[in-house]
C-alpha positions in Angstrom: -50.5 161.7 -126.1 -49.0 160.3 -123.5 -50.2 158.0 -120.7 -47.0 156.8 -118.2 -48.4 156.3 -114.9 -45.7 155.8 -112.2 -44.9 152.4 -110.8 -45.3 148.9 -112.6 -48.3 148.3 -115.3 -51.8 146.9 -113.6 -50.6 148.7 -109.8 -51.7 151.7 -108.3 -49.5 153.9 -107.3 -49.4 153.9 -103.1 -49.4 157.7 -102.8 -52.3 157.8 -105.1 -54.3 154.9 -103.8 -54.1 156.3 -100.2 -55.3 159.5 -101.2 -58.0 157.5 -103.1 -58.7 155.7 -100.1 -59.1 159.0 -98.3 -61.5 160.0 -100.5 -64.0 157.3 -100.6 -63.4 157.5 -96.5 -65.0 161.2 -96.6 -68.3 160.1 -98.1 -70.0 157.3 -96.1 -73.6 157.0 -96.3 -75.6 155.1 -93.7 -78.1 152.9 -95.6 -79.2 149.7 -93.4 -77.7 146.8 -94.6 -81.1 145.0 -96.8 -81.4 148.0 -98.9 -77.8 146.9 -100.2 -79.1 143.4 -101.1 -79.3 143.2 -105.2 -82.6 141.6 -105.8 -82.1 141.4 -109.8 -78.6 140.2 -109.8 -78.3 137.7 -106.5 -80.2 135.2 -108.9 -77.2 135.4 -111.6 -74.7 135.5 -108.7 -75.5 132.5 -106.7 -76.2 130.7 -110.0 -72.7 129.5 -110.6 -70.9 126.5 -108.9 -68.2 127.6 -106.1 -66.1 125.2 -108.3 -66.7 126.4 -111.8 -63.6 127.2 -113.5 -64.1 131.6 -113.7 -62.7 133.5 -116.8 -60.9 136.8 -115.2 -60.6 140.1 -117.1 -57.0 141.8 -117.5 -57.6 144.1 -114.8 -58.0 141.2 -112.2 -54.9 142.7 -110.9 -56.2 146.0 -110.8 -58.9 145.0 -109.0 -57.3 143.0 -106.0 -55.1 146.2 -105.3 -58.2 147.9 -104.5 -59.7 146.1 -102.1 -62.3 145.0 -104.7 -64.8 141.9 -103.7 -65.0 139.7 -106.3 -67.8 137.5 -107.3 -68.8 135.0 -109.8 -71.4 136.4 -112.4 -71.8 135.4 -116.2 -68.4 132.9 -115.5 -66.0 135.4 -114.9 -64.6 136.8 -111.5 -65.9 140.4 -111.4 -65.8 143.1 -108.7 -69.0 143.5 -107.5 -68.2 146.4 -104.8 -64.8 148.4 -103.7 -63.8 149.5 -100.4 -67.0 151.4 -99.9 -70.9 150.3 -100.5 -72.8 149.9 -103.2 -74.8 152.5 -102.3 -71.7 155.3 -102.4 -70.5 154.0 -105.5 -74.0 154.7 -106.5 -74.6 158.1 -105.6 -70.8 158.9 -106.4 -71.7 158.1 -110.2 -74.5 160.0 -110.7 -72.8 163.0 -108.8 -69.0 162.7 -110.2 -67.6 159.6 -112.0 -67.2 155.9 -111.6 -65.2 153.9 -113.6 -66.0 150.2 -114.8 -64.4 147.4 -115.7 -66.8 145.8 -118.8 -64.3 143.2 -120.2 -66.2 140.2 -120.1 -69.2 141.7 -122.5 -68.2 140.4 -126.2 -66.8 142.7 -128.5 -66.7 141.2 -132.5 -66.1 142.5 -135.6 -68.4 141.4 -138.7 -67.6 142.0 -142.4 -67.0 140.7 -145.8 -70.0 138.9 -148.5 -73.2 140.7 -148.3 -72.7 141.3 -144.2 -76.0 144.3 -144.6 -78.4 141.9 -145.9 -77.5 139.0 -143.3 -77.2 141.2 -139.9 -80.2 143.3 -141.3 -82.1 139.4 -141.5 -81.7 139.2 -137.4 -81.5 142.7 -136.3 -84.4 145.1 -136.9 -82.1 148.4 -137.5 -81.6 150.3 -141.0 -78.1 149.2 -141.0 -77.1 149.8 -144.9 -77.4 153.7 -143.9 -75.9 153.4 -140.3 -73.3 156.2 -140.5 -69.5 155.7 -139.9 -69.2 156.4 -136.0 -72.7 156.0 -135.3 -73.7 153.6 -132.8 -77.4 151.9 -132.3 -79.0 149.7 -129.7 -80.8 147.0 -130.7 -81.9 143.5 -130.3 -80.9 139.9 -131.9 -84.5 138.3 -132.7 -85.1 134.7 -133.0 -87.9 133.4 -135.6 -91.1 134.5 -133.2 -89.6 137.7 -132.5 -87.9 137.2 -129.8 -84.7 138.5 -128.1 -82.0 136.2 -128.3 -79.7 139.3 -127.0 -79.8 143.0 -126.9 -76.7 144.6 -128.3 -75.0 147.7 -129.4 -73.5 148.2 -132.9 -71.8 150.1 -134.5 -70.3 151.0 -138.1 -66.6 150.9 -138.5 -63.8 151.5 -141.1 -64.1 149.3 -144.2 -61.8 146.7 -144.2 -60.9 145.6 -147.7 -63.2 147.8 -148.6 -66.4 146.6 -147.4 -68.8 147.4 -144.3 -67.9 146.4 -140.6 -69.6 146.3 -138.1 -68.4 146.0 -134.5 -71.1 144.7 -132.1 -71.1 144.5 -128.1 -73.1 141.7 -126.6 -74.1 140.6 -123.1 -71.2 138.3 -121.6 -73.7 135.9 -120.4 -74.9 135.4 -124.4 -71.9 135.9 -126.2 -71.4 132.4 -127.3 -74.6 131.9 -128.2 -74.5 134.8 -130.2 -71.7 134.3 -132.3 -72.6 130.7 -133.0 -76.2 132.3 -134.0 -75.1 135.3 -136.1 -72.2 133.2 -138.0 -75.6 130.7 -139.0 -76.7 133.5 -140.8 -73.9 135.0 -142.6 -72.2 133.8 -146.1 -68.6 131.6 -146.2 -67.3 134.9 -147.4 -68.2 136.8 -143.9 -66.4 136.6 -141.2 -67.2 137.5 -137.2 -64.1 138.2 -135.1 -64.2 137.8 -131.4 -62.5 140.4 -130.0 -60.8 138.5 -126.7 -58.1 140.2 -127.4 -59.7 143.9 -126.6 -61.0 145.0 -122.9 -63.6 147.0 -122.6 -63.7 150.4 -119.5 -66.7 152.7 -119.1 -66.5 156.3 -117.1 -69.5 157.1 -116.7 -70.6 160.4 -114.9 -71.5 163.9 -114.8 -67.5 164.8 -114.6 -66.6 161.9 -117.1 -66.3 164.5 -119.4 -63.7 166.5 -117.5 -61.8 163.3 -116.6 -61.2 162.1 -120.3 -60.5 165.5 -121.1 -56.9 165.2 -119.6 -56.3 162.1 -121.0 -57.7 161.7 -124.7 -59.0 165.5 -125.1 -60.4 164.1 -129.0 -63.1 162.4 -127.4 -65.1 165.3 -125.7 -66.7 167.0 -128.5 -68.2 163.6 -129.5 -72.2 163.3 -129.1 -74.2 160.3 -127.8 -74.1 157.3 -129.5 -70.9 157.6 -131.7 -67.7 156.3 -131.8 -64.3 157.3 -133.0 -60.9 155.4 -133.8 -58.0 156.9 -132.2 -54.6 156.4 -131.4 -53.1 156.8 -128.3 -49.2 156.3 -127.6 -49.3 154.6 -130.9 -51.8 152.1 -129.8 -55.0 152.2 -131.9 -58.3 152.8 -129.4 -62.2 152.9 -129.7 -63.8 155.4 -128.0 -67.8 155.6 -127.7 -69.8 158.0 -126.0 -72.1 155.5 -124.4 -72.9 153.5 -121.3 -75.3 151.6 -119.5 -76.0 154.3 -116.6 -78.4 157.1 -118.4 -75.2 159.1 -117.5 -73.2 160.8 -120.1 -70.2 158.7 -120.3 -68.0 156.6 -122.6 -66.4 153.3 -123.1 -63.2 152.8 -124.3 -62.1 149.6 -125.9 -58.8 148.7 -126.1 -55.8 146.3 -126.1 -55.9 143.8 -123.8 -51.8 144.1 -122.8 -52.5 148.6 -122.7 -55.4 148.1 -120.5 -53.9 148.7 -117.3 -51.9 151.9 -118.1 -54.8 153.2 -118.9 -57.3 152.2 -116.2 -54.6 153.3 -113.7 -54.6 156.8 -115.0 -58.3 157.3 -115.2 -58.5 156.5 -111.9 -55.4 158.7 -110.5 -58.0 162.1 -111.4 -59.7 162.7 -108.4 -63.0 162.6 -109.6 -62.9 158.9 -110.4 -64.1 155.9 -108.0 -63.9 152.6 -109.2 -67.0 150.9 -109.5 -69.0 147.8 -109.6 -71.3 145.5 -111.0 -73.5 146.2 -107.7 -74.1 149.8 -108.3 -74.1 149.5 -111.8 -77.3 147.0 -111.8 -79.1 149.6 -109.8 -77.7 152.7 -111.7 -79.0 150.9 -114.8 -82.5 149.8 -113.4 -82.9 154.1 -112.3 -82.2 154.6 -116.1 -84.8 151.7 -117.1 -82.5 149.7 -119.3 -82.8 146.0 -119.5 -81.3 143.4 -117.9 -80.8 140.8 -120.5 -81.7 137.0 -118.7 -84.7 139.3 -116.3 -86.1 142.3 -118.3 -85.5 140.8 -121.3 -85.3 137.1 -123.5 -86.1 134.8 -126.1 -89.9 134.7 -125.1 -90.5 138.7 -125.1 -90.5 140.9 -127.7 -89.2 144.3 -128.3 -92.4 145.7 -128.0 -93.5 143.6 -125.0 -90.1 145.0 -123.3 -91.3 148.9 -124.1 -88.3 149.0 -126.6 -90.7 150.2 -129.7 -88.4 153.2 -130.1 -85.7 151.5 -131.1 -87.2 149.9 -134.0 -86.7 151.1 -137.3 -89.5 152.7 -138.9 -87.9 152.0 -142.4 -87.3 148.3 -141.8 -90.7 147.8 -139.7 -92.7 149.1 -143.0 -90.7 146.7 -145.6 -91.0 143.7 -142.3 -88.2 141.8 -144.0 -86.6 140.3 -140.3 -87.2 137.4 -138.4 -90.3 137.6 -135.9 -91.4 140.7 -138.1 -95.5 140.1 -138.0 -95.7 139.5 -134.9 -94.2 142.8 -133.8 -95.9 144.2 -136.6 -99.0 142.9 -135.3 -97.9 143.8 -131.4 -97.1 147.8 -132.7 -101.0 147.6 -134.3 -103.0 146.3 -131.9 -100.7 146.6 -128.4 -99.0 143.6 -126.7 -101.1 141.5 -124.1 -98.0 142.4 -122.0 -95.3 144.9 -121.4 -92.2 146.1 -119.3 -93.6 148.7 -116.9 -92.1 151.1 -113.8 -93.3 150.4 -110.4 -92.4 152.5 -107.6 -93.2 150.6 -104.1 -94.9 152.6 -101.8 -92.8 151.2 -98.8 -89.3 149.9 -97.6 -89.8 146.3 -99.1 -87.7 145.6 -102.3 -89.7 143.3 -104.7 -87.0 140.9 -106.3 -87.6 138.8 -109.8 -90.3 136.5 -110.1 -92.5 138.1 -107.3 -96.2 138.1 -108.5 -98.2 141.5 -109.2 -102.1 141.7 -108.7 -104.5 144.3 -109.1 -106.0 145.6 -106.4 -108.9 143.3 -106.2 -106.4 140.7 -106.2 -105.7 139.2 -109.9 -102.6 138.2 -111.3 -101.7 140.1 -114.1 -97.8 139.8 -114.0 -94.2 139.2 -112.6 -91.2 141.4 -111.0 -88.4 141.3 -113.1 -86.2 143.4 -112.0 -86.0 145.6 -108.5 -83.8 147.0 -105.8 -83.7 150.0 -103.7 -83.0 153.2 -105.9 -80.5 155.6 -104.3 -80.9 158.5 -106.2 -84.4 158.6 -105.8 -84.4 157.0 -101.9 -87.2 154.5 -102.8 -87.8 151.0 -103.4 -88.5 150.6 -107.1 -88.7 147.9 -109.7 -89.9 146.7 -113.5 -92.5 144.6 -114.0 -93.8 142.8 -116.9 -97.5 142.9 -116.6 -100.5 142.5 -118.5 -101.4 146.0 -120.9 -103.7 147.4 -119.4 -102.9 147.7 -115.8 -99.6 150.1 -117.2 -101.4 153.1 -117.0 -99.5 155.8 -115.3 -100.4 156.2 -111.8 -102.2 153.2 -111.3 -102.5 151.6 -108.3 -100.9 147.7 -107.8 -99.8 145.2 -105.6 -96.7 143.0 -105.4 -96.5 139.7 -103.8 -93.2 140.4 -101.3 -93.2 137.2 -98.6 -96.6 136.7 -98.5 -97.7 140.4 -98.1 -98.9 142.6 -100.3 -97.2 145.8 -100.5 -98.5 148.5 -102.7 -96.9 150.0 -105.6 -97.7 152.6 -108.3 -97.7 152.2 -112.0 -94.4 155.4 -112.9 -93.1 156.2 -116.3 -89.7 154.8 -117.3 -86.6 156.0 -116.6 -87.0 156.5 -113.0 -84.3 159.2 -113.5 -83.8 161.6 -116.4 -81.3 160.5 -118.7 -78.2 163.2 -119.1 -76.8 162.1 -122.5 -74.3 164.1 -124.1 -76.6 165.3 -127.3 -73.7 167.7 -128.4 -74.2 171.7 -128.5 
């Protein structure tokens, strides 16, 4: 199959990019200017040091020729919009295609000794009958059950015929992680980081279609599984996945092929480049966690309404770290969990903002919230105390010394359109 896009590796081509430009030109949305403020990530953003030394993906390049403004998050220079706003690149997801740049998350590879036994030890999935191609989320606990990281992982081809595993962790953790899950594996395991792979994500209704022209093996694949391909003779991973409660895939791939095949994914002309603005808020519509707000070495996976991704099998023998007390939490129900708040107003709660009952009581914290586009609300996850999470419920969140009303709403706050094959 071939990918040969005109012009020099890492540049759009001008024809194409003006037409591009065209395009993104045609569908301005007029949202006042505070609705495009990120209340979960500004936190992260402003964290770092103007003169911290940034890591920069491959595609820095790639990003510069499209107008992209860059920012510092999880230290690495990443685009946090395009030419447009947030809001467009929103919208234009959940109605077409957007494609992301998701280099700086850590890809590894684990394997050799008795891998099962040591990942199963942190990691509360039935890995020793995870499937070749399949792909789980899950969590990296600590001794009290908490999450050190959320991840995604995923069984490979054996190499030297034994299990690997390849798992994709939070950029802002990755370190940390692979200092923490080589403390628990044998002298005869190994865990490869992956810097030498990028990561890209198209993620969309029309993702689908857009792949279809360029690696037409992918598109019968279902959610949540993986295959190894080759394209032009360079060996690829692609996973139907993503981080948008879109159907969607991410594509990992050689750091020095990366470029070629960015610029051709965005040359179909359903495809906007996107980034780490609207994907926060595309993410927070689908309910996923925001590892560092939603999510951390004090909660649980039960606290963070992440039960479902337990596994039975492994809960019943409760041979993992931090096992009886989510044992004990799936029993008896946590003193606190993640919960969906729609704000019945223009105010958008940001992390750390108290929520009270109505007569006044504090029974919780904002940890994530923004202004939803595709719902055209202020909305937000709170962790709050169990029994004010009934649905429909009526609460109040602290927002500059005000209280503004919100309701108690089921997570997602928008369906989830995974691919489930058929």
């Amino acid at each position: 199959m071939s990918v040969s896009p005109k012009g020099k590796a890492g540049v759009i081509n001008p024809v194409k990019l003006s037409g591009f430009r065209q395009r993104r030109a045609s569908v301005g949305i007029n949202i006042p200017i505070r609705y495009l403020l990120l209340s979960t990530m500004e936190s992260q953003l402003e964290s770092l040091g103007k003169s911290h030394q940034l890591k920069v993906t491959t595609l820095l390049p790639l990003h510069r020729s499209l107008m992209a403004q860059m920012v510092p998050f999880a230290n690495y220079s990443m685009p946090l919009k395009y030419e447009t706003t947030i809001i467009n690149e929103h919208l234009h997801t959940r109605s077409s295609t957007g494609f992301f740049d998701v280099s700086h998350m850590g890809q590894a590879d684990i394997y050799g000794g008795d891998v099962i036994s040591a990942l199963e030890k942190i990691i509360p999935i039935d890995l020793e009958n995870l499937a070749l191609g399949k792909i789980k989320y899950s969590q990296i606990l600590n001794n009290d059950g908490g999450i050190v990281d959320d991840l995604m992982i995923s069984r490979l081809n054996n190499i030297n015929g034994q299990p690997c595993f390849r798992i994709i962790v939070n950029a802002s953790c990755k370190d940390k992680d692979y200092q923490y899950i080589r403390s628990y594996l044998s002298p005869s395991a190994s865990l490869i980081d992956r810097s030498d792979l990028s990561l890209i994500s198209i993620q969309g209704p029309k993702s689908s279609d857009v792949l279809s022209r360029i690696i037409p093996e992918a598109i019968k694949m279902s959610f949540m599984t993986l295959k190894e391909l080759n394209l032009e003779d360079k060996k690829i991973i692609v996973s139907r996945c993503g981080y948008t409660g879109e159907d969607g895939f991410e594509i990992s791939i050689e750091n020095n092929y990366v470029k070629k095949l960015a610029q051709r994914i965005l040359e179909q002309k359903h495809t906007f480049p996107v980034g780490l603005g609207a994907r926060d808020t595309l993410r927070l519509e689908a309910g996923l966690c925001l590892y560092g707000s939603d999510i951390n070495e004090d909660i649980s996976p039960v606290e963070a309404n992440l039960s479902w991704s337990l596994s039975k099998k492994r809960i019943k023998k409760g041979n993992f770290l931090g096992s009886s007390r989510i044992i004990n939490e799936l029993e008896t129900n946590p003193s606190k969990i993640r919960t969906g708040l729609r704000l019945l107003g223009k105010a958008i709660a940001r992390p750390g903002m108290l929520v009270r009952s109505l007569d006044g009581l504090e029974i919780g914290k904002v940890t994530s919230g923004a202004y939803g586009p595709s719902i055209g609300c202020s909305i937000a996850v709170a962790l709050i105390s169990q029994k004010f999470s009934i649905i429909n419920s009526k609460l109040l969140v602290e927002i500059r010394n005000k209280f503004v009303e919100a309701e108690v709403v089921q997570l997602p706050f928008v369906s989830h359109k995974y691919y489930r094959g058929g």
